[in-house]
C-alpha positions as a Markdown table, in Angstrom:
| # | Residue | x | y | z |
|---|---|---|---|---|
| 1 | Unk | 119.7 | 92.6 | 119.3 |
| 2 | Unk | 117.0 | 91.0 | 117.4 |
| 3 | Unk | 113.4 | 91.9 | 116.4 |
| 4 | Unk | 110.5 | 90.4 | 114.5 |
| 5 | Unk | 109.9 | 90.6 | 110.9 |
| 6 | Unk | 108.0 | 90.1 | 107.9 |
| 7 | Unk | 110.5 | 88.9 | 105.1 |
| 8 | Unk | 109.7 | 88.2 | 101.8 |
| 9 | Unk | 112.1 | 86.3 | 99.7 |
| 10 | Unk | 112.2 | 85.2 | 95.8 |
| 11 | Unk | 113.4 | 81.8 | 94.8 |
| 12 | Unk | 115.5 | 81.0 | 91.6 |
| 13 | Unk | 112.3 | 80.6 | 89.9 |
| 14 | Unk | 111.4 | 84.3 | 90.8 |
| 15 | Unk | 108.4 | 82.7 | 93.6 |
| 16 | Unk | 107.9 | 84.9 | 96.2 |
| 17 | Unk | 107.4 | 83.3 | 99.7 |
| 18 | Unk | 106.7 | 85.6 | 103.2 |
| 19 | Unk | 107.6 | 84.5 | 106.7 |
| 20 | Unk | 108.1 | 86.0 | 110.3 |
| 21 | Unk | 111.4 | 85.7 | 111.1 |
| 22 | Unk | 113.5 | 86.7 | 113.9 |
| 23 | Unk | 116.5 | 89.0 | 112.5 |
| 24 | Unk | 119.2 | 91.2 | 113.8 |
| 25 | Unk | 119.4 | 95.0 | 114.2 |
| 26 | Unk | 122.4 | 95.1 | 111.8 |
| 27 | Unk | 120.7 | 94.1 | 109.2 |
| 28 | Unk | 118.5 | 97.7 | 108.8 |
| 29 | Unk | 119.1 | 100.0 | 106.0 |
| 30 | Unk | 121.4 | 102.7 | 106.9 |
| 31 | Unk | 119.4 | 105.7 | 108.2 |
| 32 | Unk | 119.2 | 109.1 | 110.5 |
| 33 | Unk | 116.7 | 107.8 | 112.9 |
| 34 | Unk | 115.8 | 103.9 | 114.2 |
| 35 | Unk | 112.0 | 103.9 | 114.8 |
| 36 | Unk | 110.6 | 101.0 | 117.7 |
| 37 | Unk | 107.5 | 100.5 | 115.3 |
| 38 | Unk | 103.8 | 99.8 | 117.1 |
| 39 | Unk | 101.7 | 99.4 | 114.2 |
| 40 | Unk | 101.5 | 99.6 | 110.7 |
| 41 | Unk | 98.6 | 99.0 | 107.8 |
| 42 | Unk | 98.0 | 97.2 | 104.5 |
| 43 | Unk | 97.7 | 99.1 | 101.3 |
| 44 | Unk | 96.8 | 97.6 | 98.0 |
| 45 | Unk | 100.6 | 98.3 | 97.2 |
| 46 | Unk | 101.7 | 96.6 | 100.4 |
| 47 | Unk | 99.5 | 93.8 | 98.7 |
| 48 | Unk | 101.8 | 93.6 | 95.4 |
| 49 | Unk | 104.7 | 93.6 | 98.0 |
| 50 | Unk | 103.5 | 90.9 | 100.1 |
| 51 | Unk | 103.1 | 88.7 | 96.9 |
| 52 | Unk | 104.5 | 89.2 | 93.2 |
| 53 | Unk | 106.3 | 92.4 | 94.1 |
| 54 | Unk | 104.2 | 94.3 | 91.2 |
| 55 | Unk | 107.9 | 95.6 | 89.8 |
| 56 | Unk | 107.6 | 97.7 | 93.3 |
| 57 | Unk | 109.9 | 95.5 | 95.0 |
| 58 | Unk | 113.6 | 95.7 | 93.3 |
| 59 | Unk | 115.8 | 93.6 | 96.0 |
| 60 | Unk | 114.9 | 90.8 | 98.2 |
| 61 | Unk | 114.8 | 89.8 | 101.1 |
| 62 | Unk | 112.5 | 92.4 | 101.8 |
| 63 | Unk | 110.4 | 93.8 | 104.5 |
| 64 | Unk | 107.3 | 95.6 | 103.6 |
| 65 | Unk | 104.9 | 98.1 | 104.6 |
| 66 | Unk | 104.5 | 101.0 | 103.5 |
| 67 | Unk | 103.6 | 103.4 | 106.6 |
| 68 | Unk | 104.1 | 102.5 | 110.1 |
| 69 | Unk | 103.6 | 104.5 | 113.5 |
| 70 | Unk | 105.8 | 104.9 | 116.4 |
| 71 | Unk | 108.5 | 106.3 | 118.8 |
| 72 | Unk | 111.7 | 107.0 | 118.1 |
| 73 | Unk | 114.5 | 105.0 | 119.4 |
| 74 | Unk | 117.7 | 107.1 | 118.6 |
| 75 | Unk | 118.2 | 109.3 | 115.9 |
| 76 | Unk | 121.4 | 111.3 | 114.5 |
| 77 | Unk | 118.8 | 114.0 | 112.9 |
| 78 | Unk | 118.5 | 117.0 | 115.5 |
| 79 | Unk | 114.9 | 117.3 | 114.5 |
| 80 | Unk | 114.0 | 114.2 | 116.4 |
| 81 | Unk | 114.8 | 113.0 | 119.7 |
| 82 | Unk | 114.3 | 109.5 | 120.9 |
| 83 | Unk | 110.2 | 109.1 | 122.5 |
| 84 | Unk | 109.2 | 111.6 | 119.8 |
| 85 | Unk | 106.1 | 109.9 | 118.4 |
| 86 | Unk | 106.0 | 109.9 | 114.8 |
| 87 | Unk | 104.4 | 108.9 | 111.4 |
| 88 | Unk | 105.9 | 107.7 | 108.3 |
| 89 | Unk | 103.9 | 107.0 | 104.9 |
| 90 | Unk | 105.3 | 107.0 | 100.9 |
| 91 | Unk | 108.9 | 107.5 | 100.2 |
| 92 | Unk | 108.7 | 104.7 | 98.6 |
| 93 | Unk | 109.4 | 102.9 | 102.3 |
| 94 | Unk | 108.2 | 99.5 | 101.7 |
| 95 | Unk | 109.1 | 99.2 | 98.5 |
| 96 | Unk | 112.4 | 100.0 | 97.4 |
| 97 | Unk | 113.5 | 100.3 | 101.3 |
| 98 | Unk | 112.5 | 98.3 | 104.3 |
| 99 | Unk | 109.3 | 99.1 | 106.2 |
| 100 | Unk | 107.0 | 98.7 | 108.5 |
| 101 | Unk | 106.1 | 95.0 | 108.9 |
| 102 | Unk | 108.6 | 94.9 | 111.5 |
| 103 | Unk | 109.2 | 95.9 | 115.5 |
| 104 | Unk | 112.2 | 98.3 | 114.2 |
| 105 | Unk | 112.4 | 100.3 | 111.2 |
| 106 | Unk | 115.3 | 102.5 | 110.1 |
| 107 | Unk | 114.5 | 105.9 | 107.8 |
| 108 | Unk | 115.7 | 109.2 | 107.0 |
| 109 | Unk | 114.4 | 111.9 | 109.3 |
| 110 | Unk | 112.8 | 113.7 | 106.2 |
| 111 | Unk | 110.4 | 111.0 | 105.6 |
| 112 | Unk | 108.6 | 111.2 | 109.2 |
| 113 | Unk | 106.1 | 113.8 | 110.5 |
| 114 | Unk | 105.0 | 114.3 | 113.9 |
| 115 | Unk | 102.0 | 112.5 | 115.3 |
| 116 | Unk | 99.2 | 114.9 | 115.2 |
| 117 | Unk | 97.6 | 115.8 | 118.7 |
| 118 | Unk | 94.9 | 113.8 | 119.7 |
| 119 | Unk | 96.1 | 110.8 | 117.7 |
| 120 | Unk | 97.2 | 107.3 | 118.8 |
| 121 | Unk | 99.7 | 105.3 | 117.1 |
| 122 | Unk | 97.0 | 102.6 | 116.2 |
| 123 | Unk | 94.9 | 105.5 | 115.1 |
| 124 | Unk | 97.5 | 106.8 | 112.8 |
| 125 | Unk | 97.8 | 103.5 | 110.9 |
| 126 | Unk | 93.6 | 103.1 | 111.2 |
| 127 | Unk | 94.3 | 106.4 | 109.1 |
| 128 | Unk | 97.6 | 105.3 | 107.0 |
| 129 | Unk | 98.4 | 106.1 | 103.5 |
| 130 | Unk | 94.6 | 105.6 | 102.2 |
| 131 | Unk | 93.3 | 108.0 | 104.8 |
| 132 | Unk | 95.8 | 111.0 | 104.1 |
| 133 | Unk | 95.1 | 110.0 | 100.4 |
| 134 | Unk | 91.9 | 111.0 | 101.4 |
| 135 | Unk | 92.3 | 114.3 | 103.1 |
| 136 | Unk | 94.7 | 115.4 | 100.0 |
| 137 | Unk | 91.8 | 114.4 | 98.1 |
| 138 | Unk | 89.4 | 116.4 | 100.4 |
| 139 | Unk | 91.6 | 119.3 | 100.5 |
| 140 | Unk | 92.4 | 119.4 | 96.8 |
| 141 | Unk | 88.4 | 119.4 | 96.1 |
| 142 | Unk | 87.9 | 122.4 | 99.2 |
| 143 | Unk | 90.8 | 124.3 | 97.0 |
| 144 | Unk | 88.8 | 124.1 | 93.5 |
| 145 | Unk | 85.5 | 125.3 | 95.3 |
| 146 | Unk | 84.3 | 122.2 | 96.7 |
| 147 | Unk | 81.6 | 123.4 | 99.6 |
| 148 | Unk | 78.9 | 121.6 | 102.0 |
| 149 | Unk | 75.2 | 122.2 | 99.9 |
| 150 | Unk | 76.5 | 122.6 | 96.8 |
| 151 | Unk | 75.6 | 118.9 | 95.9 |
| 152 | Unk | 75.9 | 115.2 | 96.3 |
| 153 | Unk | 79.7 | 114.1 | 96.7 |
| 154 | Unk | 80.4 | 111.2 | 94.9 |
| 155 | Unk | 83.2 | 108.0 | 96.1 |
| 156 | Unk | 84.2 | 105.3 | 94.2 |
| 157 | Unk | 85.4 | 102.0 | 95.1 |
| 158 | Unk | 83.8 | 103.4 | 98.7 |
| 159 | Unk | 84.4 | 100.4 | 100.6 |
| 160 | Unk | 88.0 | 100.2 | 100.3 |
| 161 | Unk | 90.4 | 101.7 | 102.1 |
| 162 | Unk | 90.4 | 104.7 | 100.3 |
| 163 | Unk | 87.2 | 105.3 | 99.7 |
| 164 | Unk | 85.8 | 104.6 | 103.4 |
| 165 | Unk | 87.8 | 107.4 | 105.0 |
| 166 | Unk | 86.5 | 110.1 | 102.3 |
| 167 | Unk | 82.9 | 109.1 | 102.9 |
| 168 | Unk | 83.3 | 109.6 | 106.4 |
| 169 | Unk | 85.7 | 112.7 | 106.1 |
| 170 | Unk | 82.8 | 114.4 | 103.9 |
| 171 | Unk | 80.4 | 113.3 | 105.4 |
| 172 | Unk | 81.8 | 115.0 | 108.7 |
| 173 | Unk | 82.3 | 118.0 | 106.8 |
| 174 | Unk | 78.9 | 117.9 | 105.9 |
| 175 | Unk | 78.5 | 117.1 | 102.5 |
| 176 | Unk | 76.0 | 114.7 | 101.1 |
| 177 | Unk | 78.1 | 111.8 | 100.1 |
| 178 | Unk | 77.5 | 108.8 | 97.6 |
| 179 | Unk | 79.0 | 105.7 | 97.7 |
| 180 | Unk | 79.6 | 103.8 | 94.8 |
| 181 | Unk | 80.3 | 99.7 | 95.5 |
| 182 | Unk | 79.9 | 96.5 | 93.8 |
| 183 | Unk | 79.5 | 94.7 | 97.2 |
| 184 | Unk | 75.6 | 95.2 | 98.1 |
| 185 | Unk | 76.6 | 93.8 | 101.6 |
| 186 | Unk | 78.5 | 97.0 | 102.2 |
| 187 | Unk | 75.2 | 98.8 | 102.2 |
| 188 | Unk | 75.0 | 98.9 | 106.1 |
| 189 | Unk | 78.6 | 99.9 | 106.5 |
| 190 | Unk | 78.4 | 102.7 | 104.3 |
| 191 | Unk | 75.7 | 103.9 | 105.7 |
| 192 | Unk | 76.8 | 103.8 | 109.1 |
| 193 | Unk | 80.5 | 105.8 | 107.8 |
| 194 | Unk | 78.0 | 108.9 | 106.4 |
| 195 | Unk | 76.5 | 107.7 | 102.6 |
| 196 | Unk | 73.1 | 109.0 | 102.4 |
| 197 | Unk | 73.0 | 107.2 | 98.9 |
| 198 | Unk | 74.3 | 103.9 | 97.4 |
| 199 | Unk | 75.6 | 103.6 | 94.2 |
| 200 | Unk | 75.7 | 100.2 | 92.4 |
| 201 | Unk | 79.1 | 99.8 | 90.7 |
| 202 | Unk | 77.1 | 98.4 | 87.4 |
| 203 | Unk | 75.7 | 101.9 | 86.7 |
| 204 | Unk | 78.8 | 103.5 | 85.9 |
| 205 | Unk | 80.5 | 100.7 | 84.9 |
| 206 | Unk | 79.7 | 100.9 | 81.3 |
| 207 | Unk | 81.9 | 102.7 | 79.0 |
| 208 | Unk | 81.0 | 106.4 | 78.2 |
| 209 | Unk | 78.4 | 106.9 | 75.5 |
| 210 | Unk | 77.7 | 110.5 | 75.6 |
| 211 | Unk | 80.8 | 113.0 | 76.5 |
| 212 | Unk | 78.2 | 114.8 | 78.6 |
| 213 | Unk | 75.2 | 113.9 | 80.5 |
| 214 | Unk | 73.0 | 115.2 | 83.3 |
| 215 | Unk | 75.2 | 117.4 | 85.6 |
| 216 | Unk | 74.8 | 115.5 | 89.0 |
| 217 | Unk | 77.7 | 115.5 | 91.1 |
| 218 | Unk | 79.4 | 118.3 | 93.0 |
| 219 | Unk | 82.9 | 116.7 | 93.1 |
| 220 | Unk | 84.0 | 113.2 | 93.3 |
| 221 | Unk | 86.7 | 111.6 | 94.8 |
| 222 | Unk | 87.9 | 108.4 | 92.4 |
| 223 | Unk | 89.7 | 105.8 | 93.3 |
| 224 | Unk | 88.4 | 103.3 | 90.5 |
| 225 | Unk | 89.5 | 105.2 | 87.4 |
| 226 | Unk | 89.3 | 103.5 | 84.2 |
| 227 | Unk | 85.9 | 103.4 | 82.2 |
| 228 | Unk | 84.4 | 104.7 | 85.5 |
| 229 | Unk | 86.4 | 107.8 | 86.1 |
| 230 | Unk | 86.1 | 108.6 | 82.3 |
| 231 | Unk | 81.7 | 108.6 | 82.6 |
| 232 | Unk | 82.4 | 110.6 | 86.1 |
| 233 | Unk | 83.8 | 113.1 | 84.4 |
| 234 | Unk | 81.0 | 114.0 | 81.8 |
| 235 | Unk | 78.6 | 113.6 | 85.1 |
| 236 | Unk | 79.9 | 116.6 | 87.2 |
| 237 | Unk | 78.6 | 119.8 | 87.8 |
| 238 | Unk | 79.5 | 122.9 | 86.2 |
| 239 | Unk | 83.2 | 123.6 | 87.0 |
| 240 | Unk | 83.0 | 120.4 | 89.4 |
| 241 | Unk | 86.4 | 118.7 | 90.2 |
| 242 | Unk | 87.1 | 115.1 | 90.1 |
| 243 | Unk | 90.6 | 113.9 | 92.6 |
| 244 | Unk | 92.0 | 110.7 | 91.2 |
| 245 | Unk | 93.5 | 108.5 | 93.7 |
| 246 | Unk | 93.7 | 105.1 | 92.4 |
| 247 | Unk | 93.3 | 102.7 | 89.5 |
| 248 | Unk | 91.7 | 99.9 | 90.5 |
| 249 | Unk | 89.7 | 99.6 | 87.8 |
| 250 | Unk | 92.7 | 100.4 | 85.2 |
| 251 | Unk | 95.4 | 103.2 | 84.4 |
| 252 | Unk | 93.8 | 103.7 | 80.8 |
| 253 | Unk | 91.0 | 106.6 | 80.3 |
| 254 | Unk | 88.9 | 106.7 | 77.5 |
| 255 | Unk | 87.2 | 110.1 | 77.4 |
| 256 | Unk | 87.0 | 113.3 | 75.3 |
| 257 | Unk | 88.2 | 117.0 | 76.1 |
| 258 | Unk | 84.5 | 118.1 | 75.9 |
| 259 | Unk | 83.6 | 117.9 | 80.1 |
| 260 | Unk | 86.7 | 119.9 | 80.0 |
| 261 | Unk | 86.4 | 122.6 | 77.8 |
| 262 | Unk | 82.0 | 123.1 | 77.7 |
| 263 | Unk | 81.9 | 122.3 | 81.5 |
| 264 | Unk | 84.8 | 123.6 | 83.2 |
| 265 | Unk | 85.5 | 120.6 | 85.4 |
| 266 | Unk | 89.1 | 120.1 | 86.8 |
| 267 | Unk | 90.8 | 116.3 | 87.0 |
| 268 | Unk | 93.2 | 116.7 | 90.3 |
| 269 | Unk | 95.8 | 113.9 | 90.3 |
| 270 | Unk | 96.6 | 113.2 | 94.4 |
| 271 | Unk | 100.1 | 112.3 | 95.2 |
| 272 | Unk | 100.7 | 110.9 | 98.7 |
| 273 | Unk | 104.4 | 109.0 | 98.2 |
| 274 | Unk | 106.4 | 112.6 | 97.2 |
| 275 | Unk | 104.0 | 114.7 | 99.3 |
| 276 | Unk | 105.7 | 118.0 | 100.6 |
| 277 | Unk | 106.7 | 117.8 | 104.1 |
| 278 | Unk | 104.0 | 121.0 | 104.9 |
| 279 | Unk | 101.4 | 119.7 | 102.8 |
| 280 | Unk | 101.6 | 116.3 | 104.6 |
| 281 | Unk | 101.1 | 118.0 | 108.7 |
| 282 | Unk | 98.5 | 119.9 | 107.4 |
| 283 | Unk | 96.6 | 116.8 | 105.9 |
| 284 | Unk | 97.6 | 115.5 | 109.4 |
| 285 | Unk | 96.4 | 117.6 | 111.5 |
| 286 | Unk | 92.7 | 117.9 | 109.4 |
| 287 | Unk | 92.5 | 114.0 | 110.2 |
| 288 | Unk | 92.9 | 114.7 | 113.6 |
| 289 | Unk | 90.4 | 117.6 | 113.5 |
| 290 | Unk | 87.8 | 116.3 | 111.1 |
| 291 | Unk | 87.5 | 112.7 | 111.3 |
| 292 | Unk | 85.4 | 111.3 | 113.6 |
| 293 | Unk | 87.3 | 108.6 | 115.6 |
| 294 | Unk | 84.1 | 106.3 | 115.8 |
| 295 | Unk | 83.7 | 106.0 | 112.2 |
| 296 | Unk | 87.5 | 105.3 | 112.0 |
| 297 | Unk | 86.9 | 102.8 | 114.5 |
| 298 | Unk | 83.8 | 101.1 | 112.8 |
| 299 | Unk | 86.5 | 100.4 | 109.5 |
| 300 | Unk | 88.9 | 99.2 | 111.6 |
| 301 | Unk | 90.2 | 95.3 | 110.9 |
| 302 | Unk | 92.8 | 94.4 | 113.7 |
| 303 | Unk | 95.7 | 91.6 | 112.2 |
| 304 | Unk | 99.0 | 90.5 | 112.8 |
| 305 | Unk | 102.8 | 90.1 | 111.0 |
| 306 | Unk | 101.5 | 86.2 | 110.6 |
| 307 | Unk | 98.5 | 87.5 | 109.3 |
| 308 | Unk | 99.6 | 89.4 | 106.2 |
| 309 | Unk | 100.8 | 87.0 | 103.8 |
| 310 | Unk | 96.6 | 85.9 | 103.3 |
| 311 | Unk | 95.6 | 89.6 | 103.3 |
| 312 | Unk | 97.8 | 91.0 | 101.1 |
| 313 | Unk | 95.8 | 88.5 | 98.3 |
| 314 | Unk | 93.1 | 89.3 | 99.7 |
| 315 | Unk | 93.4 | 92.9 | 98.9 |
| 316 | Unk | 94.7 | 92.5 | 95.6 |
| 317 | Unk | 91.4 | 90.7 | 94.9 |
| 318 | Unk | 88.9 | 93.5 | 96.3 |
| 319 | Unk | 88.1 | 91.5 | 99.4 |
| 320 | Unk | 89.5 | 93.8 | 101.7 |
| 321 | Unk | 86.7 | 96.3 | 103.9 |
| 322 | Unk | 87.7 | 99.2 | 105.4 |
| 323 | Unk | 91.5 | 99.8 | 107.4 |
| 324 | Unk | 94.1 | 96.9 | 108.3 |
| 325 | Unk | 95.6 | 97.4 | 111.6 |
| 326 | Unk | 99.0 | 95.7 | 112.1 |
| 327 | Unk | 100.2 | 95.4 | 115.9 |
| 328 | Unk | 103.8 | 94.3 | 114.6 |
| 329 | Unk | 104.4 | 93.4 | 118.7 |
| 330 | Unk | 101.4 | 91.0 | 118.8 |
């Protein structure tokens, strides 16, 4: 039997090239449990797999895609049946094993979780790995003291992914959240996920001068990092937490101990690839209770398999808004 897929091949001159192709069942990774996939995302890492492989990638061909959402089709693991509805993201899927730009997708039964209650497939992957990024983020900040009223929330790279589920998780939650982009045309967007305030990328953009200035935000949830993530930090409030997500704007930071050690403030590295099973349905299940499915909606960017190859450039250049939705059957 054969499905549709998005391969991605290297030449002898190590050129990457992706196509839809039509391939057989036999060719899927060995697995517990064969997943008929209904949608799946795009992640800045599915971005790096779509196009130079970013050393993610270690065999080709390959098939990408990093979460997916869908029903089970048979499985050998007792925990799932076939027309279970599940959820896979991390694991390294879609990387170093085939994902989820395809109709079928072959795992181990550890790497799925149920689909929460309340959820759609399509909403899942709306969701995807930025979204329970997100809600670890969220979660990590609640367990360091993070409350509603204590103080503006502040997201970087907002706009993204990432960034545009936390401002509509907090804002939900009902902190006052703000939203730090470079792209002024993302005011109204924003604004419409929950940002009460706009924060232009330049004015914290410039490399830290002071190791503490005026204590202004109650947490922060970064996905920038870099020079941005390091004048964050001597920003918060007293005993504040920053959760690091991503490093968009580089892996280096350039910053004292001082925020640390005169101000208290915690710097909470979020995991979502190696996540604990339990961590990962509770994360799940606070998606399905706190976010608001219109705002999800509102960042929503339908696609297709064909589509792909031109977004995951895209994405590597910053020109992505808000959550990829791939209907792999389409």
């Amino acid at each position: 039997m054969t499905f549709k897929a998005l391969i991605v091949e290297k030449d002898n001159e190590g050129k990457t090239r992706a196509s839809v192709q039509e391939i057989d069942e036999s060719r899927l990774p060995e697995g517990d449990v064969t997943v008929a996939v209904e949608y799946s995302t795009l992640n800045y890492k599915d971005g790096l797999c779509l196009t130079t492989g970013g050393g993610l990638v270690k065999t080709y061909p390959h098939v990408p895609g990093i979460d997916f959402a869908g029903t089970v089709e048979s499985s050998s693991d007792p925990r799932w049946k076939p027309g279970d509805k599940v959820v896979l993201t991390g694991w390294r899927v879609g990387e170093i094993w085939w994902g989820g730009y395809a109709q079928k997708a072959r795992v181990k039964g550890d790497w799925l979780v149920p689909l929460p209650e309340g959820l759609t497939t399509r909403q899942a992957m709306a969701v995807g790995t930025a979204g329970l990024t997100s809600m670890l983020a969220v979660m990590a900040l609640e367990d360091h003291g993070l409350k509603p009223g204590a103080g503006p929330v502040l997201v970087t790279g907002a706009a993204g992914g990432v960034g545009s589920v936390a401002v509509a998780l907090l804002a939900a939650l009902g902190h006052e959240v703000a939203a730090v982009t470079g792209r002024p045309e993302a005011e109204a967007y924003l604004r419409g996920l929950g940002a009460s305030r706009i924060v232009p990328r330049a004015e914290l953009s410039e490399p830290v001068k002071r190791p503490l200035e005026s204590e202004t935000w109650a947490g922060c949830v970064d996905a920038v990092g870099g020079v941005m993530l390091a004048r964050v930090l001597g920003q918060l409030k007293y005993g504040a937490s920053a959760a690091a997500v991503g490093l968009a704007g580089g892996a280096q930071l350039n910053t004292t101990v001082i925020p640390f050690l005169l101000r208290g403030v915690n710097l909470l590295g979020i995991d979502s690839v190696m996540q604990p099973y339990e961590n990962r349905v509770r994360a799940w299940n606070r998606i399905a209770r706190d976010l608001p499915m219109d705002k999800l909606e509102a960042m929503v960017q339908p696609a297709t398999l064909a589509d792909l190859p031109a977004l995951g450039q895209a994405i590597l250049k910053g020109q992505v808004k808000g959550r990829v939705v791939v209907d792999v059957n389409a």
